[in-house]
VMD Tcl script that draws the C-alpha trace (Angstrom):
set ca {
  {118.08 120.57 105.55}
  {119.87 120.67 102.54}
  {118.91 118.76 99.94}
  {121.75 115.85 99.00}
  {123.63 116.14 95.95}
  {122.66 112.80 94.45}
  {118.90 113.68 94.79}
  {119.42 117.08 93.38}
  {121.47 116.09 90.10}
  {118.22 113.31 90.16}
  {115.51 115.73 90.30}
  {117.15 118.30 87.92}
  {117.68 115.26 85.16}
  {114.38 113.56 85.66}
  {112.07 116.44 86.71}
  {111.94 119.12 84.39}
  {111.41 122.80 85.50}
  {112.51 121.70 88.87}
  {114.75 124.55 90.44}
  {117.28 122.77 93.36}
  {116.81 125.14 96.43}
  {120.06 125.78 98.77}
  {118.32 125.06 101.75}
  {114.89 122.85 102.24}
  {113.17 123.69 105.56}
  {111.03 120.72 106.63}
  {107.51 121.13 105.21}
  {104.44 119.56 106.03}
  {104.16 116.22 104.88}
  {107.71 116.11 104.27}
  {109.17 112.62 103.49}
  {110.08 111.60 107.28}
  {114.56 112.37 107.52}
  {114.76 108.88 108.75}
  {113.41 106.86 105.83}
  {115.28 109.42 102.87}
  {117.71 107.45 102.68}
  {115.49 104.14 102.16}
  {113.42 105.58 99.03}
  {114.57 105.28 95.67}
  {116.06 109.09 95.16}
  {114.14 109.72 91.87}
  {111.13 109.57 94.03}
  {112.45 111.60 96.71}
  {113.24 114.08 94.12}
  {109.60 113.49 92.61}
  {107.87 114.05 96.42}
  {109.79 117.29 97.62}
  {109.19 119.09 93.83}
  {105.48 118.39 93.60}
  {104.36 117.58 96.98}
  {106.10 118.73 100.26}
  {104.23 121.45 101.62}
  {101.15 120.20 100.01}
  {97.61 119.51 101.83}
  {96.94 115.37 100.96}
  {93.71 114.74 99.79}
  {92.01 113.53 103.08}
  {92.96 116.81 104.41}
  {90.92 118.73 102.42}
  {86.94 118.78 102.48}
  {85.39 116.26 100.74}
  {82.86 119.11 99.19}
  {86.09 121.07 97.86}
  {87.56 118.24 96.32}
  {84.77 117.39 94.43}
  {84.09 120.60 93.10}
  {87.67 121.07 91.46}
  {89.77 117.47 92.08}
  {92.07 118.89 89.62}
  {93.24 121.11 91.82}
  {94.47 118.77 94.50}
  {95.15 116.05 91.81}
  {98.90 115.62 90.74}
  {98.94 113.57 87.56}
  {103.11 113.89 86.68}
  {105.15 111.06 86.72}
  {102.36 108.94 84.67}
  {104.00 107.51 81.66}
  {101.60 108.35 78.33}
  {99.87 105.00 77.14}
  {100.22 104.07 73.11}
  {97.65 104.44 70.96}
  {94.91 102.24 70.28}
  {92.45 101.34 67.90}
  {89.33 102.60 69.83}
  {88.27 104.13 73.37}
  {84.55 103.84 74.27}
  {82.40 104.51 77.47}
  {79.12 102.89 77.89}
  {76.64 103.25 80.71}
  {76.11 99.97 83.40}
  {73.02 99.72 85.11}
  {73.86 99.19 88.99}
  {71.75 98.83 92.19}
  {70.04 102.60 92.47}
  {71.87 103.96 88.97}
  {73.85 103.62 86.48}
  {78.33 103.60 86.02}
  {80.58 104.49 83.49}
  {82.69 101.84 82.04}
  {85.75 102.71 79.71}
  {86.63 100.09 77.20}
  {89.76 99.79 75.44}
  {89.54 97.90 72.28}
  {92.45 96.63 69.68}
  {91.35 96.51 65.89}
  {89.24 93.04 65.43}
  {91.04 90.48 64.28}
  {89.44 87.60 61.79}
  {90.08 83.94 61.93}
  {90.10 80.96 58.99}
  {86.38 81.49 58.47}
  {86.62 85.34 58.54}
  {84.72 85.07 61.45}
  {85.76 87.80 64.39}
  {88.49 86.21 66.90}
  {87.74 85.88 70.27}
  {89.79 88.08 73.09}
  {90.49 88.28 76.52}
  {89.27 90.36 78.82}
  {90.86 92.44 81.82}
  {88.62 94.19 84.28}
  {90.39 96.92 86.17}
  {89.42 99.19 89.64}
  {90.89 102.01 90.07}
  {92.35 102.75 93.61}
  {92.01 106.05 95.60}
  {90.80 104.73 98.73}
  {87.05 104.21 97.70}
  {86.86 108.08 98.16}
  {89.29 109.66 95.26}
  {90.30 108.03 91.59}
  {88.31 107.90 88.64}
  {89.00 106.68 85.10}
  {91.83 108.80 84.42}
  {93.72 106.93 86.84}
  {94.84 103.61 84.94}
  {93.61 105.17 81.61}
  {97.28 105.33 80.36}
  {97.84 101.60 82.00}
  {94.93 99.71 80.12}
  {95.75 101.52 77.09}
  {99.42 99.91 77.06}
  {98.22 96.51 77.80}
  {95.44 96.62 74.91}
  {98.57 97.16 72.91}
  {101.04 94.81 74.36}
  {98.52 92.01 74.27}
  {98.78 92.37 69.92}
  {95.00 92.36 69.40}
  {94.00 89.68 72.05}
  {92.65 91.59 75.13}
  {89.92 94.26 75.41}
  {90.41 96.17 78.98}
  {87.51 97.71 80.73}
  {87.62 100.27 83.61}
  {85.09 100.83 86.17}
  {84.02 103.76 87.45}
  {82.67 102.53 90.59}
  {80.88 105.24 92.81}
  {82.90 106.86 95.40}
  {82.75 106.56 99.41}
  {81.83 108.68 101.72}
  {78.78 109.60 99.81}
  {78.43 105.85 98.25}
  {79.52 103.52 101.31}
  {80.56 99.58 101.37}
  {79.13 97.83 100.06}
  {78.03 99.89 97.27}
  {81.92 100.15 95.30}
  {81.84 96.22 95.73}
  {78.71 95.95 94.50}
  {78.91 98.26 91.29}
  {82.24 95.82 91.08}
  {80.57 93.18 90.74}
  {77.53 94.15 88.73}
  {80.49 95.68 85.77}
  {81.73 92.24 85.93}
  {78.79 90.39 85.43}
  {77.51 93.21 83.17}
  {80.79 93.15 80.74}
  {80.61 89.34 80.64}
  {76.81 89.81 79.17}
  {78.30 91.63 76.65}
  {80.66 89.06 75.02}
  {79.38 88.77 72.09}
  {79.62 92.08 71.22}
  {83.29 93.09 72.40}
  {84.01 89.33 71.26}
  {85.16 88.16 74.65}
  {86.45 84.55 75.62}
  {84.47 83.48 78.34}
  {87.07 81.79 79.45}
  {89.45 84.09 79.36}
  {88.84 86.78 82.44}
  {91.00 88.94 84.39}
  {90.34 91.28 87.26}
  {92.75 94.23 88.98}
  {93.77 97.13 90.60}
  {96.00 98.64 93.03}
  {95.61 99.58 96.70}
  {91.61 99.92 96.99}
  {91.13 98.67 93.58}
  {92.93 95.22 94.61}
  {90.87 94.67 97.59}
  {87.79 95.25 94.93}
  {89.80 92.82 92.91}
  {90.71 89.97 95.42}
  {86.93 90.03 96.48}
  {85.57 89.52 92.95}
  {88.17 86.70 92.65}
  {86.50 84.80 95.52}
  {82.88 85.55 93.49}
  {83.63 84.56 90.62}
  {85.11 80.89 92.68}
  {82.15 81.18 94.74}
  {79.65 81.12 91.47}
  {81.81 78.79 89.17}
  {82.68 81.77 86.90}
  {86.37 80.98 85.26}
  {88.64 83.64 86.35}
  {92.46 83.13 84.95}
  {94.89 86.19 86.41}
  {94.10 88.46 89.74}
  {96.46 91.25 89.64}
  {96.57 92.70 93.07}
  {98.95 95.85 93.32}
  {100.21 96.68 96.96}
  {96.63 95.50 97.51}
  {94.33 96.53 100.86}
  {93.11 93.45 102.24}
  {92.65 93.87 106.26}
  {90.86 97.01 107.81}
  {89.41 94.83 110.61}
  {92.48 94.07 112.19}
  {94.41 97.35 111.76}
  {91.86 99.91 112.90}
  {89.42 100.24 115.70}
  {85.45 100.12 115.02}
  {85.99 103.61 114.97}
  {88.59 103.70 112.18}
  {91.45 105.07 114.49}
  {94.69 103.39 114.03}
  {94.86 100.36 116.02}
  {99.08 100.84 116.91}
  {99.34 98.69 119.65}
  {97.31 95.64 118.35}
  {97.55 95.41 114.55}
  {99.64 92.19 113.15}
  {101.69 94.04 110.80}
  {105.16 95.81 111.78}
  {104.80 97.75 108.32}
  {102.11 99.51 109.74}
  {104.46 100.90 112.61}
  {107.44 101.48 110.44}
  {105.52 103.32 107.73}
  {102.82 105.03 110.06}
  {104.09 108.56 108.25}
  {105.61 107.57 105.22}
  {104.70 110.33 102.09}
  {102.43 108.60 100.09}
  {100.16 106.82 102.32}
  {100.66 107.63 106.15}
  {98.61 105.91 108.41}
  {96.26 108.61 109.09}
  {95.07 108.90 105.31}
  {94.63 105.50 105.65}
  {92.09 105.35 108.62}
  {90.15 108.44 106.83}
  {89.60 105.77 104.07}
  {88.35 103.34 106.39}
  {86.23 105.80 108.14}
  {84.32 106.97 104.99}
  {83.81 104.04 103.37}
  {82.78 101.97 106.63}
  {81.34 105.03 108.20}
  {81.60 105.25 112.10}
  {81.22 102.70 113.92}
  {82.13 100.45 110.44}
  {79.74 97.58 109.88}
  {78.96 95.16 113.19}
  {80.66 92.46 112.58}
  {79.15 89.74 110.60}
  {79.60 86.40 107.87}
  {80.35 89.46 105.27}
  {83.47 90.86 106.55}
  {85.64 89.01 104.56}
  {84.50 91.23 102.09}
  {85.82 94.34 103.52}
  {88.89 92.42 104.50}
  {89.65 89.61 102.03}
  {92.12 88.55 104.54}
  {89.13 87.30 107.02}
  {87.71 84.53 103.83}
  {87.27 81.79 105.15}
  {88.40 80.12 101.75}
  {90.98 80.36 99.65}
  {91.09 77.28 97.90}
  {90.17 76.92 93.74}
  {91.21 81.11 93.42}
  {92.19 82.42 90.21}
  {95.99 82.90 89.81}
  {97.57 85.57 91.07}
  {99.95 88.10 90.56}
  {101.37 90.21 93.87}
  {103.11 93.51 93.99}
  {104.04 95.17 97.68}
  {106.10 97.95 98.01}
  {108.59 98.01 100.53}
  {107.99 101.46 102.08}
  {104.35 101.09 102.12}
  {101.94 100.75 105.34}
  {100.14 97.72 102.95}
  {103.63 95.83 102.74}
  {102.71 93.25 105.26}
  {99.22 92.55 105.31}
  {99.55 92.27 100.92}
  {102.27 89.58 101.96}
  {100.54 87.66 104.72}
  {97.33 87.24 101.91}
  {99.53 86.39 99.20}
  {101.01 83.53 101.61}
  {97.50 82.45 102.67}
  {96.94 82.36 98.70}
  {100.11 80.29 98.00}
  {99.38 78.04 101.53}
  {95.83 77.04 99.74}
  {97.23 76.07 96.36}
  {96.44 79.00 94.16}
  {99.50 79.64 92.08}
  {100.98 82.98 92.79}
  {103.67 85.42 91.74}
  {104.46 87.78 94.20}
  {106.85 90.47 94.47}
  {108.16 92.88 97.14}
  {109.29 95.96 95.13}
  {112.48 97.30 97.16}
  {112.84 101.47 97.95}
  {109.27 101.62 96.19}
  {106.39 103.70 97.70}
  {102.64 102.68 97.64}
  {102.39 104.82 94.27}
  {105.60 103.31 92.76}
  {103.07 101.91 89.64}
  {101.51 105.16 88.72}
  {105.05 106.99 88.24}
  {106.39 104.28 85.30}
  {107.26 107.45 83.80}
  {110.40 108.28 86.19}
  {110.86 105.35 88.21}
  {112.30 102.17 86.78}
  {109.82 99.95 89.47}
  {106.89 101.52 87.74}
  {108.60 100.55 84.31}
  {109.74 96.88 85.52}
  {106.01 96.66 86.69}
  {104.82 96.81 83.49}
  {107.03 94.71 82.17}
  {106.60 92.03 84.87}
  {102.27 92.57 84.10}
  {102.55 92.50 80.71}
  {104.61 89.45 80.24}
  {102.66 87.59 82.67}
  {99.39 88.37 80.97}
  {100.68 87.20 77.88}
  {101.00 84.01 79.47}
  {98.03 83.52 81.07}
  {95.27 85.13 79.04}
  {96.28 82.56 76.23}
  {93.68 80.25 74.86}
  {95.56 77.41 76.66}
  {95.74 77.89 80.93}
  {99.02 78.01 81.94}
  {99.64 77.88 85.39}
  {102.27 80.59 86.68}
  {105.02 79.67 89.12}
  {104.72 80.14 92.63}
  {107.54 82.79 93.89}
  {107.34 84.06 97.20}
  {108.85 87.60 98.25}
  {112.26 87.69 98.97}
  {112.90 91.08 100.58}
  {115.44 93.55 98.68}
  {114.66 91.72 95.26}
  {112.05 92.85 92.03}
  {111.40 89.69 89.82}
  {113.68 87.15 91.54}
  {112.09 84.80 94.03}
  {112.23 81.44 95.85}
  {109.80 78.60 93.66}
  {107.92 76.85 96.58}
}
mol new
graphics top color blue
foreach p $ca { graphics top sphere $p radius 0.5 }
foreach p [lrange $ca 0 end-1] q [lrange $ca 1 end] { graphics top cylinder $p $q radius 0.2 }
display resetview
């Protein structure tokens, strides 16, 4: 298969030290022939330099990858974050330990009195499936909205502990406990109260969308959820056993993406499997918070703020919560992010979605993390289209 001229003058301006072959033999995990032609072809130029041919990361021992995850760990296409006044890690206590959290900090500013002004405050998870990720992740991300936000936002990161060795609910519950932990901690960091954010992409969104429902369920203001091609249904897409449920699951992106590149179906049920275990929990009251899409309430939830990708197994199910979000009130923003792959975020540094996402995060924070609530527009998905949308 040779690789297409377009994607080859792509690769060879965006990618440097990539060498265009004359002929590409399919590799494993190759980007699937049919759905080329549907990515954005700086990412196809992206996949087949740095990862066709490659082992993913649930195909490798979990011991291995822990030993070296730099090995297996692919870090290009992350755009460098500015700098920042000050990066600082401080221990958490949590349920049986203790966590890392990375805070971001802007210079203090002073008000009238000379009296230290208070900031917002953005809590982000990581994703990686519960099982890979760390803080290097989004370390780049938090730093450039520290910096955006001109002095009025202090970003935190949690290093929640890891499935299969921690299980759910354990990376909820360290979630939760950082929360509650970083808002004990306002007077020193200077926080607003009232001014709390929570996100993350993929598994980090699902950790996200539950803590929104927390913080409504304990009267704890909460102004922006930022949920990035978010997980929020593992009951209704896999069996107890955390096989892939083709036949039954509700969402035709599922079926249409079961082998697309950056998240195939398979990786996905070897995240459900270790952070469920086998058979995952029996089912119970809690399950909504394994899949946020099974709450039984969605009224009175912090704003949101909705990126899918459109060649992403997660497309559908982040759309049908969003919907159930925007059906119950909440105000919502949501955005279907066209030729984009589940990763689309992480690359900012060679794909103009990850840039645009930035952009579209940034400006939206800057609204709503002001001292005044302002409620964001609700804009539904329109399919094909990246920040234009249909106000319901």
């Amino acid at each position: 298969m040779a690789l297409p001229t377009s994607v080859a003058t792509l690769a060879e301006a965006h990618l440097p030290g990539f060498v265009v072959p004359s002929v590409m033999q399919p590799l494993h995990n190759s980007i699937p022939q049919e759905l080329v032609p549907r990515f954005d072809p700086v990412y196809v130029a992206y996949y087949n330099a740095f990862n066709a041919g490659r082992l993913h990361t649930h195909e490798i021992p979990i011991e291995e990858y822990r030993r070296n995850p730099a090995r297996y760990t692919i870090s290009y296409g992350r755009a460098p974050g500015p700098e920042i006044f000050r990066i600082t890690e401080q221990k958490c206590p949590v349920d049986g330990g203790e966590i890392t959290i990375r805070i971001f900090e802007p210079a203090t500013k002073l008000d009238d009195q000379s009296q230290p002004k208070k900031r917002a405050a953005y809590l982000n998870f990581h994703g990686g499936g519960w099982v890979f990720g760390g803080l290097n992740y989004d370390h780049s991300f938090c730093k450039r909205l520290v910096h955006k936000l001109d002095g009025d936002l202090v970003a935190f990161d949690v290093d929640y502990r890891l499935a299969p060795e921690h299980k759910f609910p354990i990376p909820l519950d360290d979630s939760w406990s950082a929360f509650n932990w970083i808002r004990s901690k306002a007077a020193e960091f200077h926080l607003d109260l009232e001014r709390f954010a929570v996100g993350g992409a993929s598994a980090g969104g699902h950790l996200a969308a539950v803590i929104s429902h927390l913080c409504r369920d304990a009267n704890i203001p909460l102004r922006l959820q930022l949920l990035t091609v978010p997980v929020t249904d593992l009951h209704n897409v896999f069996t107890p056993q955390g096989g892939f449920d083709r036949e039954n699951c509700p969402y035709e992106s599922y079926r249409e993406m079961e082998f697309a590149p950056a998240l195939p179906a398979a990786r996905m049920a070897y995240f459900h499997r270790s952070f469920l275990g086998v058979p995952r929990p029996a089912q119970s009251d809690e399950d909504w918070k394994i899949s946020p899409m099974l709450a039984p309430n969605f009224k009175d939830l912090a704003p949101a703020l909705v990126f899918t990708a459109e060649l992403d197994p997660l497309r559908d199910e982040g759309e049908a919560y969003a919907a159930k979000l925007v059906a119950a009130g909440v105000p919502a923003q949501v955005f279907r992010v066209p030729g984009a792959p589940h990763i689309f975020a992480g690359l900012d540094g060679i794909l103009a979605s990850g840039r645009l996402y930035n952009k579209k995060v940034i400006e939206t924070m800057q609204r709503e993390l002001k001292g005044v609530a302002e409620a964001v527009a609700l804009v539904m998905p329109i399919p094909g289209s990246f920040g234009r949308g249909s106000r319901s």
